[in-house]
N, C-alpha and C positions, 0 to 999 in steps of 0.2 A: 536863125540868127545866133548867132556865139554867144550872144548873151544870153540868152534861154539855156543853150548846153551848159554854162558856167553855173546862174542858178538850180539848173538838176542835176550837175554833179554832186554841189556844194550840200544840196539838200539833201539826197540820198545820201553820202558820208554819212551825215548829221542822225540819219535815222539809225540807218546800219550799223554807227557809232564807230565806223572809219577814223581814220588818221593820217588819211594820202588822197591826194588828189592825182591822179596821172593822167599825165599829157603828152597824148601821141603828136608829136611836132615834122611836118615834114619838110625837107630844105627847098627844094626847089621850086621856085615861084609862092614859097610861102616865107621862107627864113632869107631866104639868097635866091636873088635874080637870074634866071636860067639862061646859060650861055650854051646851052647844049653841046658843050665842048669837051677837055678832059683836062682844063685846068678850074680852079678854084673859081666859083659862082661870087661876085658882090654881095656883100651881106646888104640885109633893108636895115638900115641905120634903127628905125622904131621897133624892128622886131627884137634887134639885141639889147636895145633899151629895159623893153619889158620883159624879156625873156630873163634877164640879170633882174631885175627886181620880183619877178615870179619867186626866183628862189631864195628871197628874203623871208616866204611863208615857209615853215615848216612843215606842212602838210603836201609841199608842190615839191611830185617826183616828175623830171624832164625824162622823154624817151625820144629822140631824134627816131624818124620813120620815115623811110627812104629805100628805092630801089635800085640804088647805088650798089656797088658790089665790096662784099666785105675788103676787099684789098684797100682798099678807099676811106675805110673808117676813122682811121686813126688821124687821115688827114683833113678832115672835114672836122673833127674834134678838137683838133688843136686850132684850127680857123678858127673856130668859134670860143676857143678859151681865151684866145690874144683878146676877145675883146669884152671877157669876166660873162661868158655864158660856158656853164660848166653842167652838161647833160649829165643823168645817172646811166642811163644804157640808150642802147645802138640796134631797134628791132627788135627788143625782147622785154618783157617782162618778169624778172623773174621771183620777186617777191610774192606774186598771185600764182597760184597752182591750180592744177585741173581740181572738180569741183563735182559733186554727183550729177550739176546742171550746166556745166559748162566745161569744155574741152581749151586750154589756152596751149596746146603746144603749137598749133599753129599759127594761129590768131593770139597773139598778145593781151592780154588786158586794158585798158583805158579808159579813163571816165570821160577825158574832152579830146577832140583829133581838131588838130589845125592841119586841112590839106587844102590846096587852091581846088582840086579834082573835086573837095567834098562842099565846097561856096564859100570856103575862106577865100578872104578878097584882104587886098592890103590893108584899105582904110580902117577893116574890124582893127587891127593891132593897137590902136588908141583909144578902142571901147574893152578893152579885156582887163586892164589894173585896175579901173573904176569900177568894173562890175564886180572882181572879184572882192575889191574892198567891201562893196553893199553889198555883196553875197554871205560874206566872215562875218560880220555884222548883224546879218539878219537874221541868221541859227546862232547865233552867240560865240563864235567861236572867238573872236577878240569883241571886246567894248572899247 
């Protein structure tokens, strides 16, 4: 459940004494309604809700994650900025470096993934601001 991922993100941060949260987000069938076509997908109205109030924390980096082709980036970013969601990157990470225990040049880094492929389902998108509020909460990081 996303809620569970939200709490073990929040709480490893909290240990490792982090100061990002990252959110692998992917558009299709998760952010925008899949037309499998080659114009622009409908956004889900509650996903750009919270996606725009996500980045009211300062710990929450967006990474849009898509198998979309890069030609396509730019315009899938600006969709989403018309309506004040404003991702930090597009498939990559680049803040996290490879690691003696971990390799990120392929695989990106990310604490939480919202993909429909991995059991994200629409209705989670109304459990994830409330949890992440009891989550900040609950390691202290706002009172």
């Amino acid at each position: 459940m996303i809620s569970d991922a939200i709490f073990a993100a929040y709480n490893e941060a909290h240990n490792r004494g982090w100061n990002k949260i990252y959110w692998a987000i992917d558009i299709h069938n998760t952010i925008a309604d899949s037309n499998y076509k080659n114009n622009m997908p409908d956004v889900i109205d509650e996903a750009m809700v919270t996606l725009k109030d996500l980045k009211k924390y300062p710990e929450t980096v967006l990474i849009l994650f898509s198998s979309c082709y890069p030609a396509s980036y730019d315009a899938y970013i600006k969709n989403f900025a018309k309506y004040g969601v404003n991702f930090d990157y597009f498939n990559e990470n680049p803040l996290v470096s490879n690691t003696e225990t971990g390799d990120f040049s392929k695989k990106f880094y990310f604490n939480i993934i919202l993909e429909d492929k991995a059991g994200f389902i629409k209705k989670d998108w109304e459990i994830i601001l409330p949890t992440v509020e009891i989550a900040r909460k609950s390691i202290c990081i706002e009172k």
